[in-house]
Structure formats: structure tokens, C-alpha cells
C-alpha positions as CSV (number, residue, x, y, z in Angstrom):
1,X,17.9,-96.2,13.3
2,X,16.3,-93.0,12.1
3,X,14.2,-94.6,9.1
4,X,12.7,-97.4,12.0
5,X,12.0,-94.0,13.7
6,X,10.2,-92.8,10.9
7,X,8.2,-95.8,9.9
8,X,6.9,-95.8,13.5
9,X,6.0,-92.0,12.9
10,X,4.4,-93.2,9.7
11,X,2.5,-95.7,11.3
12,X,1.6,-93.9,14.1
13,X,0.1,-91.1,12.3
14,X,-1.8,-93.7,9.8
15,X,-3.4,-95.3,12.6
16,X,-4.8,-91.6,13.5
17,X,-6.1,-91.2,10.3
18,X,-8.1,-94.7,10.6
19,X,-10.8,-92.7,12.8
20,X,-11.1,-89.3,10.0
21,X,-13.7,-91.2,7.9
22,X,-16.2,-91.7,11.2
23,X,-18.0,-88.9,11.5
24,X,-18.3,-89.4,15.5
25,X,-16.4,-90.9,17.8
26,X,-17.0,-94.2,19.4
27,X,-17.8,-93.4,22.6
28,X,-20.1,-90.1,21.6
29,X,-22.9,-92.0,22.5
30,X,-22.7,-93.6,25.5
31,X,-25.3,-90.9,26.8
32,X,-28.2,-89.4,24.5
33,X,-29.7,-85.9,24.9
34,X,-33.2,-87.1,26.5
35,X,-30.2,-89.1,29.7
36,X,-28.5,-85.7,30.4
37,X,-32.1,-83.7,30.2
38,X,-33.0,-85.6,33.0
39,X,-29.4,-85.5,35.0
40,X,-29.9,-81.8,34.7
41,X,-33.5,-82.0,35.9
42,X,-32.0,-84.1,39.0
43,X,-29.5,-82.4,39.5
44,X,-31.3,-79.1,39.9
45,X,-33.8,-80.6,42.0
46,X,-31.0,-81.7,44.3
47,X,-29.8,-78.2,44.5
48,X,-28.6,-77.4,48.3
49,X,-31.6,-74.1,47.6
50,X,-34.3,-76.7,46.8
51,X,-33.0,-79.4,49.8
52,X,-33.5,-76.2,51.9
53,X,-36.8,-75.5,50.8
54,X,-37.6,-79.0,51.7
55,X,-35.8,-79.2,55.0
56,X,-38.0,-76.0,55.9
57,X,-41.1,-77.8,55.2
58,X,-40.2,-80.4,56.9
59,X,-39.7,-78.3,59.9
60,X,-43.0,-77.1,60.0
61,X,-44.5,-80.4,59.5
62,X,-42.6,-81.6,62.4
63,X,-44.5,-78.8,64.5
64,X,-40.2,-77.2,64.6
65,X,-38.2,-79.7,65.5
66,X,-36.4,-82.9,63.4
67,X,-34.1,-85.8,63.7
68,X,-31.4,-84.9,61.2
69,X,-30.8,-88.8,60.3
70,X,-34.1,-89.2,59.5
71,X,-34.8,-86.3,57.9
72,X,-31.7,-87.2,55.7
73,X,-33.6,-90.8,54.6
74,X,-36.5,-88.9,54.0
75,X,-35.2,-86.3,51.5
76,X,-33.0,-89.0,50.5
77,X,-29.6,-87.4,50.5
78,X,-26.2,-87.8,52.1
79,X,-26.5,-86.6,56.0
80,X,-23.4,-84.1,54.9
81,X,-25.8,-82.2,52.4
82,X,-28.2,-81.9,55.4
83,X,-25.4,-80.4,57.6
84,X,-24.6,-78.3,55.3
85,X,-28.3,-76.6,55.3
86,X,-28.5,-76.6,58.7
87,X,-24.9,-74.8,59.2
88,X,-26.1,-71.8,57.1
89,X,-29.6,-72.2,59.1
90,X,-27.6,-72.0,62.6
91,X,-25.7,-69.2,60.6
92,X,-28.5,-66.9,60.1
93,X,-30.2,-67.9,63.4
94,X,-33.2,-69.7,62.5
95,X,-32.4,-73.0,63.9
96,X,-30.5,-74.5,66.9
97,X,-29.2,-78.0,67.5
98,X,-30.4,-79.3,70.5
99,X,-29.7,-83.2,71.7
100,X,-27.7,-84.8,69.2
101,X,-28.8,-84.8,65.6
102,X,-31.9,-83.0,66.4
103,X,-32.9,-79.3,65.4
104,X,-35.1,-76.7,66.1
105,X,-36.7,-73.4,65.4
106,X,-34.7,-70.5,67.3
């Protein structure tokens, strides 16, 4: 029983050494530099400080007062990320919700 035990070691540790001559392995490049450049560009322009800065604007546009639904279609982003700008809005007292899903200046 303990040399089948040992071949399987063997062969175990063989198979291992299959992948030392590649110098990479087979999955390094399912994304290239240029793809996570651009994750990283989108990403930080989804940043909850940059959806704020848009919310804002959107605010004034709307001559101080928004639809939180649409406002989420319009920025394009899950209506929990807009919550979570107007709960620090409400926070600070700049905003106040008034209706339901609707905003405006305090």
C-alpha cells in the first residue's frame, strides 16, 4: 500500500511540473492591460464622489427638486447608489425627501 501511495505522490507532483516550462499561466490573459485601464477609468467615474457631483447638477438643472427613479435611469446606476447619495445629502441637511422618491433642496 505505501509504494501505490507513493507512485500517486510521484505522479501527482509530475503533473505539477507539466506547467514549469510555460512561462505564464493559461488563464493570464483573459484580460489585457488596455481592458483593466478602462475598468479603472469606469470605475472611478462611477465613484459615489463623482455620482454626487452629478446628482448635484442634476439638482440645479431640475430648478431643486428630482424624481429619484428617474434620476437613477439617467445617471445610469442602481437606485441603491442614489440612496446612498441622498442619505449623506439628508445627513448634512442639504436635501429633504418630500412625496415619495422625490427630493429637494433644504
Amino acid at each position: 500500500m505505501l509504494r501505490q501511495f507513493n507512485a500517486g505522490k510521484e505522479d501527482f507532483s509530475g503533473a505539477m511540473t507539466n506547467f514549469a516550462h510555460m512561462s505564464k499561466p493559461p488563464h493570464s490573459n483573459v484580460f489585457s492591460i488596455s481592458f483593466l485601464e478602462r475598468l479603472d477609468s469606469s470605475r472611478a467615474e462611477r465613484s459615489l464622489g463623482q455620482l454626487t457631483k452629478q446628482f448635484i447638477r442634476l439638482l440645479k438643472e431640475e430648478k431643486g427638486t428630482l424624481d429619484l427613479n428617474n434620476t437613477a435611469d439617467k445617471l445610469n446606476v442602481q437606485k441603491r447608489r442614489i440612496y446612498d447619495i441622498t442619505h449623506v445629502l439628508e445627513g448634512i441637511d442639504l436635501i429633504e425627501k418630500f412625496k415619495k422618491n422625490n427630493v429637494r433642496w433644504k
